[in-house]
N, C-alpha and C positions, 0 to 999 in steps of 0.2 A: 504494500500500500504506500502510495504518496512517490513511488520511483513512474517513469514514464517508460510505458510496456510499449512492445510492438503496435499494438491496436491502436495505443494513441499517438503516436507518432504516425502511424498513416492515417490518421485524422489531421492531423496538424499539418501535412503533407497535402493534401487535399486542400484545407483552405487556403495555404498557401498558394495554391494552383490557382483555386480559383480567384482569387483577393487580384493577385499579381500578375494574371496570363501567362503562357507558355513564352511569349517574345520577353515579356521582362526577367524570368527566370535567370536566363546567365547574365544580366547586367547585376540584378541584387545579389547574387554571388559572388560576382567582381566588386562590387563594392564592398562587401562584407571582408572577404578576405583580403582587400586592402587597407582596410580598418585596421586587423587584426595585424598583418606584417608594420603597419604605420605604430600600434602600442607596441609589438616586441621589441622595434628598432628603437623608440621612445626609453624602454625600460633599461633593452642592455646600454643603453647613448648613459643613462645615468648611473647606471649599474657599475661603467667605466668609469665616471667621475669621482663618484665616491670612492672607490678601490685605488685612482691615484691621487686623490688628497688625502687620504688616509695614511699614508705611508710616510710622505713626511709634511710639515706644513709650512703653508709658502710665505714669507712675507706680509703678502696682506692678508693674511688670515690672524695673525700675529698680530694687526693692529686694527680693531674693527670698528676703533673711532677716527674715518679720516674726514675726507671732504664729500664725500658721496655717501658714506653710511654711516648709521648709530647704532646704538648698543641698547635694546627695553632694558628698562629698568628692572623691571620684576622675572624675568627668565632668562637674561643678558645674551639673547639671540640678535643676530648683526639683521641690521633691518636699512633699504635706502632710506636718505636723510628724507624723502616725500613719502613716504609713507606714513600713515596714519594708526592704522593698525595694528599689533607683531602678528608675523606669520604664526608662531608658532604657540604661543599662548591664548591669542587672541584679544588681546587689552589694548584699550586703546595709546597710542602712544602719547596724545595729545594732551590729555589730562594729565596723565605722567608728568610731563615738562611742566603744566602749570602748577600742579601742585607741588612740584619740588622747588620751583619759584616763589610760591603763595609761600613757602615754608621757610625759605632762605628768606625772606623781607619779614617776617613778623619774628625771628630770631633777632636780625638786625634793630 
């Protein structure tokens, strides 16, 4: 129960047939499977990134406060200097900078 048996797969087959005609059939194939080779290339293209930053780190990685990127304050993920958001925590960066400001002036 709940796996997809023969019978419903040639169901599924069928409306596919019918939904899509016989002439679209090898175009939605070609597309599909150019999907699918566009995410494997996508994944291994990153797969390589991360395996050679890993290994040793470069320069700018070493300094993630320059003139194009900053550092969140609350998960110190390297984020561009126009971003708003972090990627990776999801906080805003905005508020962050104001309220370490609001905080830095009412100390003074």
């Amino acid at each position: 129960m709940g796996a997809l048996e023969p019978p419903h797969l040639i169901i599924i087959l069928i409306l596919v047939l019918v939904i899509f005609g016989p002439g679209k059939l090898p175009q939605l194939g070609k597309a599909i499977g150019d999907g699918i080779r566009e995410l494997k290339h996508a994944t291994n293209e990153e797969n390589a990134s991360t395996q050679g930053s890993s290994g040793s780190p470069s320069p700018t990685a070493a300094s993630p406060t320059s003139e194009t990127t900053r550092s969140c304050p609350h998960c110190k993920a390297v984020m561009p200097v126009s971003a708003r958001f972090c990627g990776t925590c999801g906080r805003s960066l905005e508020t962050a900078a104001s309220t370490s400001s609001n905080t830095r002036s009412s100390v003074l």
